[in-house]
C-alpha positions in Angstrom: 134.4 143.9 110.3 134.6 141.2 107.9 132.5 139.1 109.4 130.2 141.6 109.6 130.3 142.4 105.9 129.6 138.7 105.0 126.4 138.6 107.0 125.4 141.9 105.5 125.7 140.1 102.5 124.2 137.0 102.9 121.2 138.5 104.2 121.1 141.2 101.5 121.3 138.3 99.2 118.8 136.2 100.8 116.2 139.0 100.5 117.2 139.6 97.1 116.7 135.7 96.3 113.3 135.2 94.0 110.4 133.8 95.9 109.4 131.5 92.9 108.2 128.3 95.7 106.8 130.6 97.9 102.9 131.1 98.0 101.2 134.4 97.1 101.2 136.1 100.6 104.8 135.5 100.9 105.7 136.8 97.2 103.6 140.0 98.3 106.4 140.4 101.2 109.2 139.7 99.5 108.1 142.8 97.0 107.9 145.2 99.9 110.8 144.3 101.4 113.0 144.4 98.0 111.5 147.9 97.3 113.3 149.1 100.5 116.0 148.1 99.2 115.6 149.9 95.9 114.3 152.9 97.7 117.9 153.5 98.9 119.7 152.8 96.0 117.2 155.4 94.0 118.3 157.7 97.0 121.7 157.5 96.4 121.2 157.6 92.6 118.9 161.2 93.0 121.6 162.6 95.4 124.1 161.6 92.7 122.5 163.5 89.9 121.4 166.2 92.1 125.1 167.0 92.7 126.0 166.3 89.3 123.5 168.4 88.0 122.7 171.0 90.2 120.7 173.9 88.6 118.7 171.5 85.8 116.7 168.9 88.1 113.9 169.8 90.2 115.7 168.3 93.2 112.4 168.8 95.3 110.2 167.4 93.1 112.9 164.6 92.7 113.0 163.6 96.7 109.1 163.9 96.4 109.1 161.4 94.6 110.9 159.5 96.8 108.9 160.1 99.6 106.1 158.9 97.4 107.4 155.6 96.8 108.5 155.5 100.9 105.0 156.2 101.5 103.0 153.7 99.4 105.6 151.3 100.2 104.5 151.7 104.3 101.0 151.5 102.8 101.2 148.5 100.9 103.2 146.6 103.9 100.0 147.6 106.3 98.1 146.2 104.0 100.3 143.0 103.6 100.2 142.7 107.7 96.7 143.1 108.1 95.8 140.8 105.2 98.3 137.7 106.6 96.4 138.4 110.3 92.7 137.7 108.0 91.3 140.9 108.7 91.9 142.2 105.5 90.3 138.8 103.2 88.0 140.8 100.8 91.2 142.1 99.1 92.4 139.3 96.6 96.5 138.9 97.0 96.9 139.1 92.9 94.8 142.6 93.0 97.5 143.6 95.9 100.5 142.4 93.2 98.8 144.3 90.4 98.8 147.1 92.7 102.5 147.3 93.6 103.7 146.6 89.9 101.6 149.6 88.7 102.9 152.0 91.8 106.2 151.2 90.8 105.8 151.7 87.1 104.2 155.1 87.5 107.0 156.3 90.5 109.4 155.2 87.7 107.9 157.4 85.2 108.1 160.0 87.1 111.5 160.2 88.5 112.3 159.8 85.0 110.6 162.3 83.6 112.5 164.5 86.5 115.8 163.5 85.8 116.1 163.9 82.5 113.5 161.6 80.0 115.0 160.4 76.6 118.5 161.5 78.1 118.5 159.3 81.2 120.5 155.8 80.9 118.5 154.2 83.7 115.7 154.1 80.7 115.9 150.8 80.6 114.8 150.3 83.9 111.3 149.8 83.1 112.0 146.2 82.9 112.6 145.6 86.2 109.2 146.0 87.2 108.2 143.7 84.2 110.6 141.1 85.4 108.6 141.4 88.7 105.6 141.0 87.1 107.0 137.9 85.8 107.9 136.3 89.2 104.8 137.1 90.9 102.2 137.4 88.3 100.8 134.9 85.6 101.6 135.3 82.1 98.7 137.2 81.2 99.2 139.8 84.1 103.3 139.8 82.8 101.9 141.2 79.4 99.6 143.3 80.2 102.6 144.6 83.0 105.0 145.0 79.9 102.4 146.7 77.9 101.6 148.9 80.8 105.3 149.5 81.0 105.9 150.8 77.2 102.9 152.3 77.5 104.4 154.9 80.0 107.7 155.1 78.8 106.9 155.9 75.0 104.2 158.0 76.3 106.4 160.0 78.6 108.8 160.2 75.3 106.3 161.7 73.0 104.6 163.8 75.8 108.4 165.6 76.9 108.4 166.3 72.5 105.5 167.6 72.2 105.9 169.8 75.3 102.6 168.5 77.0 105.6 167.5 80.2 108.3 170.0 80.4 112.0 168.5 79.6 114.7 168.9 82.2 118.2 168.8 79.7 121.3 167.1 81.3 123.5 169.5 80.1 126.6 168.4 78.7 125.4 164.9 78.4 122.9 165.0 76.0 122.1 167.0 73.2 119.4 169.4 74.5 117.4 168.7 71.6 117.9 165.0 71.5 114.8 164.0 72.9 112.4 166.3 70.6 114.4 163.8 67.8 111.6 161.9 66.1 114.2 158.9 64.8 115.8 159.2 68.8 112.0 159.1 69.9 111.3 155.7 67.0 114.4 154.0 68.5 114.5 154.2 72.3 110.7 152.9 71.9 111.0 150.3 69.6 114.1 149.1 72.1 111.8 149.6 75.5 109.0 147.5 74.0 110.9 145.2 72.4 112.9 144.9 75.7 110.0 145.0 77.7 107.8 142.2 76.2 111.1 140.3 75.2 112.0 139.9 79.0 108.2 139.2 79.7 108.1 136.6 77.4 111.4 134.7 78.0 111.6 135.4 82.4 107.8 134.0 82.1 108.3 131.2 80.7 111.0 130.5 82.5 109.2 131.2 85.8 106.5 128.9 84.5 108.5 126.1 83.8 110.3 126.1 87.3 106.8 126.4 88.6 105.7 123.4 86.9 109.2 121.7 88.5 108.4 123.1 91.8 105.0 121.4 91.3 106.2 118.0 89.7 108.6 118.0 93.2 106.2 119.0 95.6 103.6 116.0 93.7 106.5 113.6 94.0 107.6 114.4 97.5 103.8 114.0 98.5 103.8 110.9 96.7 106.9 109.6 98.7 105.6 110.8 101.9 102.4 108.3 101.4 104.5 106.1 100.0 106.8 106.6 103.1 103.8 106.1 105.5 102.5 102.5 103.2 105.9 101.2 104.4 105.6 102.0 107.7 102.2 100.3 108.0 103.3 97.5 105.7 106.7 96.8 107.9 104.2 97.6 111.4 102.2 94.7 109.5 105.2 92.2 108.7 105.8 92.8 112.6 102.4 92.0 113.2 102.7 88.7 111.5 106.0 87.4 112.4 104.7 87.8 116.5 101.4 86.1 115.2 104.2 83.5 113.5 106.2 82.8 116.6 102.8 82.7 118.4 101.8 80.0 116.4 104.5 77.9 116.3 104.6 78.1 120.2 101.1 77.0 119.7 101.5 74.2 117.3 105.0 73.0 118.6 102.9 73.3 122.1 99.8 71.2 121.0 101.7 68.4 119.2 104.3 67.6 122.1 101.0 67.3 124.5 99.7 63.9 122.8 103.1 62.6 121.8 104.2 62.7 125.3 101.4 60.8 126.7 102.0 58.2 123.9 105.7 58.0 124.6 104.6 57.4 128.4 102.0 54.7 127.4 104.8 53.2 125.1 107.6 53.3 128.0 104.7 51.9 130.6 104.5 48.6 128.4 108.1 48.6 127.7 109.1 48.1 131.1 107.1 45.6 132.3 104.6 48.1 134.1 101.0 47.4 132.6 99.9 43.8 133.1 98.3 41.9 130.8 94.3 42.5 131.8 95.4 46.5 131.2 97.5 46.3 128.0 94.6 46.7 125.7 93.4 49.4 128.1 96.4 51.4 128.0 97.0 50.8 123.9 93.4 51.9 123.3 94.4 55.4 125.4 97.4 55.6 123.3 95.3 55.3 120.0 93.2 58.0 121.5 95.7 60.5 121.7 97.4 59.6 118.3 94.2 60.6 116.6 93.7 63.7 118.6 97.3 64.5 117.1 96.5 63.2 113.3 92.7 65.0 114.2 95.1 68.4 115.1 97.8 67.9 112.1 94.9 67.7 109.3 93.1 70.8 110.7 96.5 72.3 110.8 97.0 71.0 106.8 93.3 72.8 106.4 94.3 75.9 107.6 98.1 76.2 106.1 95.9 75.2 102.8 93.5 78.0 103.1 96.0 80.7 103.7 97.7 79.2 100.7 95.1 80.8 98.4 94.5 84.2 97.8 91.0 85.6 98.7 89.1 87.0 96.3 91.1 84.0 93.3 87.8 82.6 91.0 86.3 79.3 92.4 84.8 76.4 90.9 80.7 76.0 92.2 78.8 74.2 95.0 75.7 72.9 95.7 75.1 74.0 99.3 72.4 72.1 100.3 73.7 68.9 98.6 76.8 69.5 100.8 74.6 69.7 103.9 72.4 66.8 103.0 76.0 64.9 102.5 77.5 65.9 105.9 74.1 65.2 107.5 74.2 61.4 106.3 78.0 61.0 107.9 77.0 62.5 111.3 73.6 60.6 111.8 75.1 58.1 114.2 76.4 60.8 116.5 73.1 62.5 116.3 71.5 59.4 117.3 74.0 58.4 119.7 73.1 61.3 122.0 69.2 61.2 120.8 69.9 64.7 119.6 66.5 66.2 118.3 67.4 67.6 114.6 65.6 69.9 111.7 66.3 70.9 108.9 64.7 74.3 106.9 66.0 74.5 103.2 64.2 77.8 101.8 63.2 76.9 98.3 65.5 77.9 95.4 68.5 78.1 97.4 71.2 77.7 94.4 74.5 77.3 93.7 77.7 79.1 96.0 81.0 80.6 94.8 83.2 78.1 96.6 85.0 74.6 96.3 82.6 72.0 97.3 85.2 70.4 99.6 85.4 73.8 101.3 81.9 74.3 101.8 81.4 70.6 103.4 84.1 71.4 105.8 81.9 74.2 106.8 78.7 72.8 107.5 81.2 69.5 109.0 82.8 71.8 111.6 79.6 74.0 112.7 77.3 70.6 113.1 80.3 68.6 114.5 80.6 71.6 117.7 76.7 72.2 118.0 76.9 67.9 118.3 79.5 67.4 120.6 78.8 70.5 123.2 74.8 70.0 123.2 73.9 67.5 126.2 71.5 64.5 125.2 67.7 65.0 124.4 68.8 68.5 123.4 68.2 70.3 119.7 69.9 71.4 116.6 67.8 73.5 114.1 69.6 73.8 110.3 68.4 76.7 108.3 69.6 77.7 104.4 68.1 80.7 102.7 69.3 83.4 100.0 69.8 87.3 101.5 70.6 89.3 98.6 73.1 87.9 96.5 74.3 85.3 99.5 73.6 82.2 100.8 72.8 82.3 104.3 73.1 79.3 106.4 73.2 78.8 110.4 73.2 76.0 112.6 71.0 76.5 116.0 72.1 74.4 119.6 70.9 73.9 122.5 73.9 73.3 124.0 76.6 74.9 126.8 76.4 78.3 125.3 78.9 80.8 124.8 79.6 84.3 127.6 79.7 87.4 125.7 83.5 87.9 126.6 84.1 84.6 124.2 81.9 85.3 121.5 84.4 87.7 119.9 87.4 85.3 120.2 86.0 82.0 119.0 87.1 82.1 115.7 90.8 82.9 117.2 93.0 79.9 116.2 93.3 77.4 118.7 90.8 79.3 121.0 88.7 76.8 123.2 86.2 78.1 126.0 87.0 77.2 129.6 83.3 75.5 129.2 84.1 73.9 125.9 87.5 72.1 127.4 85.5 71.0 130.6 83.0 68.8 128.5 85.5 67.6 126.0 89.1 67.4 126.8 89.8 66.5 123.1 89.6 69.6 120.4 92.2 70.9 118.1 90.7 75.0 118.7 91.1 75.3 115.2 87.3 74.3 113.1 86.3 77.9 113.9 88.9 79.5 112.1 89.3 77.1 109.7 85.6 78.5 108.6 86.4 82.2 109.0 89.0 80.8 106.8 87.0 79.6 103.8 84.1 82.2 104.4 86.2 85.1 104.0 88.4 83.5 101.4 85.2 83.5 99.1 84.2 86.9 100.5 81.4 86.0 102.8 81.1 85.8 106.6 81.0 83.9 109.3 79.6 85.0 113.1 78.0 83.6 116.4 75.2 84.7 118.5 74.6 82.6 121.5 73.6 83.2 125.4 75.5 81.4 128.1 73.6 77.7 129.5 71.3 78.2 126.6 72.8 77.5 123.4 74.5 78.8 120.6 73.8 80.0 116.8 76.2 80.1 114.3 76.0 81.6 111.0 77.6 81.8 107.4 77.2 83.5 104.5 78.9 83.0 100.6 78.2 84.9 97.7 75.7 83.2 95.2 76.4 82.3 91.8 74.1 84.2 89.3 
């Protein structure tokens, strides 16, 4: 039975408990269902007074009044369903609040007015619909509930003294002419309004300010929730790059034990006696070959652990890109000659300055006409173009050469990527000049991309923002 008891109470209580984080639709219900609530106790309190007072209350008109509020109260919570399903929209939810308060205000009035006016203690109770006003309503609907509220309550005083409303005496516990009293009358007003507007103005701003709370909280829990979902990306990012991390030393460690090995082999070849004389030089000259591929792999490795050094997007000194072409051209005539390479070169006039290190931009051009050089067969052609394009500087560089399949295109600029193709003409390449210039170009936000068709030759471009 006990058990029973506590649950009656903590639901009872967790009706009762005030809806101030709740949205308007749910406030709405919370009313109805608390007017049930106080629909029983008035029931109990009219059979009280009934009994007490048996032949001076209208004890019809008293449960009619009852019924009244029972009835609204089943009208209101149709309402509320229908309007929660959507098929009651055109009826705003704060018209539906104003609606309930002034229901209750007038059903107050007038069980009242039928139990005795002036004479009844539960007077007072007139601010309990103000205090609901002040949970459900804003401030301007609270006062004009309070005003509403003194508004009947001193009118139903001055109407039961003037005899517009008949007076039903509580005999024995009033005076019977008590309530035609005009300093009675002055009092139990000025207390009910000053009660009234009193309780609207301190409960409202009370209910404001944990509204502004509630608001500040929900603000700050959205704000950790992004916040929350940042780290998840950043942490799935630090993932991310400690795999691409341990993928690259794998790489690296992978790539530099490749040449040393074969060097240590040559070395242990002539230490023990195996290479005769006629192949010494042979053998040492393969040995040098392999330590520069490694020194050749180290300093693009140096290049690329340099570029990720800097942040993008840091201010950079300026270049002249088409001196930095003309300069790379003149160190890589020979191999152009070498392999009778047909070569042009299309400056557009006016092409200016660049937003990037000079160093940085030679290494582009030096890495671009290097690969179109080394993977474009002899007799073939390399076209060099430079132009402005709104605000960049737009150069390419246009082979003839092996050519790359469309499945490669997209990966080319992945460090240490090499083309089956590219490692069946030259068996010497670090995999890392194309993404040491995705490097640089995006360091100095521009761009860098490839076009090319397989067995006929390759076009690579590059863009970097223009100074001026």
């Amino acid at each position: 039975m006990r058990c029973c008891d506590n649950l009656g109470v903590g639901a009872l209580s967790e009706l009762l408990r005030i809806p101030l984080e709740r949205d308007l639709g749910d406030r709405i219900r919370w009313l109805i269902a608390v007017r049930w609530v106080f629909v029983g106790v008035t029931a109990a309190l009219v059979w009280v007074a009934t009994q007490q007072f048996p032949d001076q209350l209208p004890v019809a008109s008293l449960w009619g009044a009852v019924a009244v509020v029972v009835v609204y109260n089943v009208v209101f919570w149709a309402l509320a369903r229908r309007q929660r399903s959507g098929r009651l929209s055109r009826i705003p939810q704060a018209a539906l609040i104003h609606a309930q308060t002034t229901a209750d205000l007038l059903a107050l009035t007038a069980v009242l007015h039928l139990s005795g006016g002036l004479e009844n203690p539960f007077l007072v109770c007139y601010v309990l619909p103000v205090l609901e006003g002040s949970v459900l309503m804003e401030r301007r609907g609270t006062y004009l509930n309070a005003g509403l509220a003194t508004i009947l309550g001193v009118g139903l005083l001055l109407a039961e003294a003037s005899g517009i409303l008949p007076h039903y005496n509580l005999v024995g516990f009033r005076l019977a002419t008590r309530y035609q009293e005009g300093v009675h009358i002055a009092a139990v007003g000025f207390v009910l309004s000053s009660v009234n507007f009193g309780a609207a103005y301190l409960f409202s701003a009370i209910v404001e300010r944990l509204r502004q709370d509630e608001q500040r909280l929900r603000e700050a829990n959205l704000a950790l929730n992004m916040r929350a979902g940042e780290l998840t990306g950043l942490n799935e990012r630090l993932r991310e790059l400690d795999r691409a991390r341990s993928f690259f030393v794998r790489i690296v460690a992978h790539e530099l034990r490749a040449p040393v090995a074969a060097i240590q082999s040559y070395l242990r070849l002539i230490l023990d006696g195996y290479v005769s004389e006629d192949r010494l030089g042979e053998i040492i000259g393969k040995a040098e070959v392999r330590a520069r591929d490694q020194l050749e792999l180290i300093s693009d490795l140096l290049d690329l652990a340099r570029l990720e050094e800097v942040k993008k997007g840091v201010a950079a000194e300026s270049a002249d890109v088409a001196k930095s072409l003309r300069d790379v051209l003149d160190m890589m005539q020979a191999g152009i000659q070498d392999k009778s390479l047909s070569l042009s070169v299309d400056v557009a006039p006016g092409v200016g300055l660049v937003r990037a290190g000079e160093d940085h931009v030679k290494q582009v051009w030096t890495n671009l006409i290097s690969n179109a050089v080394k993977y474009t067969s002899e007799g073939g052609k390399i076209a060099i173009t430079l132009q402005d394009d709104k605000g960049m500087v737009r150069g390419s560089v246009q082979d003839t050469g092996i050519g790359i399949s469309p499945e490669d295109v997209g990966r080319i600029f992945d460090t240490f990527y090499r083309t089956k193709e590219a490692k069946a003409l030259s068996r010497h390449g670090t995999g890392l000049g194309l993404s040491i210039v995705k490097g640089i170009t995006e360091r100095y936000g521009g761009r860098v991309w490839a076009e090319s068709e397989e067995g006929v030759g390759s076009t690579f471009f590059f863009e970097l923002p223009a100074v001026g």
